[in-house]
C-alpha positions in Angstrom: -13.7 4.7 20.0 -14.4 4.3 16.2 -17.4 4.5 14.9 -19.5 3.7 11.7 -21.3 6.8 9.9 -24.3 5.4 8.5 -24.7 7.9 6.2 -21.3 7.1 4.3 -21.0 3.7 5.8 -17.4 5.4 6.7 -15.5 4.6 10.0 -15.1 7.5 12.2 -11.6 7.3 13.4 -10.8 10.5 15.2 -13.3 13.0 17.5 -10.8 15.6 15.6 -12.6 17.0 12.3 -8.6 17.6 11.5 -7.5 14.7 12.4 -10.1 12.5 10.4 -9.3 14.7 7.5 -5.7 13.4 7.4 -7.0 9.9 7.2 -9.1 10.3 4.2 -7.5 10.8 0.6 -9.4 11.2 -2.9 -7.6 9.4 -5.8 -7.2 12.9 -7.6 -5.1 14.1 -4.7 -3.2 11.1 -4.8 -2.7 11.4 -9.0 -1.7 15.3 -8.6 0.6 14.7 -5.5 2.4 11.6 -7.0 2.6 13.3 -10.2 4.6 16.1 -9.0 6.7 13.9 -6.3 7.8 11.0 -8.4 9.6 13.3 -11.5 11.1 15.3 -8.6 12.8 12.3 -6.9 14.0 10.8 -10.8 15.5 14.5 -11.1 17.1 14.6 -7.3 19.4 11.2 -8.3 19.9 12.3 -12.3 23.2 12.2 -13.1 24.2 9.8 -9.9 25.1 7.0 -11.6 25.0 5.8 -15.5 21.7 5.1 -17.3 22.3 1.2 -16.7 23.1 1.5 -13.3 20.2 3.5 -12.4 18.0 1.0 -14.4 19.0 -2.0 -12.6 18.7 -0.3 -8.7 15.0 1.3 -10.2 14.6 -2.7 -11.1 15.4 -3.6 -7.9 13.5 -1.2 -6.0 10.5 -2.3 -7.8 11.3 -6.3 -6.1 12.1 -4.7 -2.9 8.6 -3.0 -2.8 6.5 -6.3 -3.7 8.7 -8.1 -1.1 8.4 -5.1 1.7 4.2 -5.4 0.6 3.9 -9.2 1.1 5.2 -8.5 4.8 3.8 -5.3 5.6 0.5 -6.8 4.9 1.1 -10.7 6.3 2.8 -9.5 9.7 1.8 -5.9 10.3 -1.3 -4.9 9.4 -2.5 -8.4 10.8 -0.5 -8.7 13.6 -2.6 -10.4 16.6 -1.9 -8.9 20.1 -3.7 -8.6 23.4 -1.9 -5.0 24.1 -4.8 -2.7 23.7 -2.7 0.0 22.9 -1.4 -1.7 19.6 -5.0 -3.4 19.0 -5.7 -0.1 18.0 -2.6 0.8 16.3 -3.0 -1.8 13.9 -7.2 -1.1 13.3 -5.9 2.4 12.9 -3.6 1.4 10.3 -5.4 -1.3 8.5 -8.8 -2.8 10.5 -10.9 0.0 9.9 -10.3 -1.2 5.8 -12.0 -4.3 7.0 -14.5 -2.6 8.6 -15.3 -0.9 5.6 -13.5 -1.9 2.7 -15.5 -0.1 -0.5 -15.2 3.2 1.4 -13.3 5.1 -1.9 -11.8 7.3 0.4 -9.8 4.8 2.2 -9.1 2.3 -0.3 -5.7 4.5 -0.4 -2.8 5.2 2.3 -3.5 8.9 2.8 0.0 11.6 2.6 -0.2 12.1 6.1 1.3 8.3 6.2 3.2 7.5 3.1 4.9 11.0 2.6 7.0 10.4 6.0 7.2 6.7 5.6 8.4 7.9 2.1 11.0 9.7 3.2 12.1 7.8 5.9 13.2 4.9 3.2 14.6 7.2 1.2 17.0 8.3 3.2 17.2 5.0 4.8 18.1 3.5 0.9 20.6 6.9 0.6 22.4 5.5 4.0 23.1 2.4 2.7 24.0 2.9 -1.2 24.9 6.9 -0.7 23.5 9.0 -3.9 23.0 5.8 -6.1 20.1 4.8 -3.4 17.5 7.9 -4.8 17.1 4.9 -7.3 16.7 2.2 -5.8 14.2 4.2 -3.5 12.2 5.4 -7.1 11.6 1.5 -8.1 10.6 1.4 -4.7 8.5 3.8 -4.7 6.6 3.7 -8.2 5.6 -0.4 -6.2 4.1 1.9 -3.3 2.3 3.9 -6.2 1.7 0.7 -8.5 -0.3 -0.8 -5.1 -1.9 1.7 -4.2 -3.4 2.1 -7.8 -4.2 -1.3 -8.5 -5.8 -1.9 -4.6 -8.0 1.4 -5.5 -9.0 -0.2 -8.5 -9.7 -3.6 -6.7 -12.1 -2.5 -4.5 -13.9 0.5 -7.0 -13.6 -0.9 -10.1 -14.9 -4.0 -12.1 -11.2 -4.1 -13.9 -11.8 -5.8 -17.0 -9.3 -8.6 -18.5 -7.8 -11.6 -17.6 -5.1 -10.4 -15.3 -6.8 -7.6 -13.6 -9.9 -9.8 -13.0 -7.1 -12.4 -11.4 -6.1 -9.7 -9.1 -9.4 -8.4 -7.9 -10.5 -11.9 -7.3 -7.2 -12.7 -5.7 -7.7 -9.8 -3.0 -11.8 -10.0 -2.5 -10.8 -13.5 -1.3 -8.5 -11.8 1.2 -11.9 -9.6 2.4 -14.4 -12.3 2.1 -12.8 -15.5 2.1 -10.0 -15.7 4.5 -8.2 -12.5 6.3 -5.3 -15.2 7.1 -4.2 -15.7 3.2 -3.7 -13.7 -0.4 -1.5 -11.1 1.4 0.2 -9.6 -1.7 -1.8 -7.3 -3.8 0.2 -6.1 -6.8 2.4 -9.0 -7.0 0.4 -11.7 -6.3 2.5 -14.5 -7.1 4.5 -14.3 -3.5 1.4 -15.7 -2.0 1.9 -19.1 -4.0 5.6 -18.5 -3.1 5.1 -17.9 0.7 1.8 -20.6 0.9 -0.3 -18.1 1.8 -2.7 -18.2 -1.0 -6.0 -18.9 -0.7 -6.8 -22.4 -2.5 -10.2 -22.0 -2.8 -13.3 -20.8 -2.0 -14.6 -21.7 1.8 -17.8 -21.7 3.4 
C-alpha cells in the first residue's frame, strides 16, 4: 500500500528499497543519460536517408510525440476503472504525481520506464518505415525529452517569460484546478484543439 514519507512528503511506492530506487530519478541523471542516448540514436540512422528526408521524419516525430502526450495523459494516466488491479497500475504510473506533485524526484519518468518504452517505439517506428524510422523515432523522442524538461521545470521552477509562464499556469490548473482538463504539457495548444482546456479558474 503506498505511503506518504513525512519527512520528504514523498510517496512510498514499493516495500523494496530496490524497487523504490527505480522509481525515483534526479534531473542530472536524466541530463547525462539523455545526453549520451540521443547523439547515439542520430548516429545509429546517419546516412539512412538524405539530409531532407531525415529532417522532415525528425519533424514529424516531433508531432507524433505531442499527439502520443495529449493521449497518454487524457486516456491513460487518468483512465477510471473499478479493477483494483489497474487502479493501482495507473496510481503507479501517474497518481502518486498527484499525490505529491513538487516531489523533484518524480516530477520525471524514471529509465526504468522510458528506456524500454523507448525502445519499444523504436523498433516499433523501424517496423513500419525500415531504417528511415531511427528518425522519425529521434523527433519522437527529443518531444519525450522536450516534456519531460519543461514538466520538470513546471513544477520546480518559477520559469520566467511570457510563454513559459503560459505553460506552467496551463498545467498547475491541471493539479489544482481540474484533473479532467489541460492534458497536454509541452504542446499545449491540443487542449484548445481537443476542448479539453481548462476555461477558467473554478471554485
Amino acid at each position: 500500500m503506498p505511503s506518504l514519507d513525512p519527512s520528504s512528503q514523498r510517496i512510498r511506492l514499493f516495500k523494496s528499497e530496490k524497487l523504490e530506487r527505480l522509481t525515483l530519478i534526479s534531473p542530472r541523471v536524466f541530463a547525462g543519460a539523455w545526453a549520451v542516448l540521443l547523439p547515439s540514436i542520430a548516429w545509429t540512422g546517419w546516412g539512412t536517408v538524405s539530409p531532407l528526408a531525415g529532417l522532415g521524419l525528425f519533424l514529424a516525430g516531433l508531432v507524433v510525440w505531442t499527439l502520443f502526450e495529449y493521449a497518454m495523459h487524457r486516456y491513460l494516466f487518468h483512465w477510471e476503472t473499478d479493477v483494483p488491479m489497474l487502479k493501482g497500475f495507473v496510481f503507479l504510473m501517474h497518481g502518486n504525481h498527484h499525490e505529491a506533485p513538487n516531489d523533484p524526484l518524480r516530477s520525471i519518468m524514471p529509465l526504468s520506464a522510458s528506456v524500454p518504452i523507448a525502445a519499444a517505439v523504436w523498433g516499433l517506428f523501424v517496423l513500419l518505415l525500415g531504417t528511415p524510422g531511427t528518425w522519425l523515432f529521434l523527433g519522437f523522442i527529443v518531444g519525450y525529452v522536450m516534456y519531460d524538461v519543461v514538466h520538470y521545470a513546471a513544477h520546480q521552477w518559477p520559469m520566467q517569460g511570457r510563454l513559459s509562464q503560459a505553460i506552467k499556469r496551463h498545467h498547475m490548473r491541471h493539479h489544482y484546478v481540474d484533473e479532467g482538463g489541460n492534458y497536454s504539457i509541452s504542446a499545449i495548444f491540443w487542449d484548445r484543439v481537443f476542448g479539453s482546456r481548462i476555461q477558467s479558474l473554478k471554485r
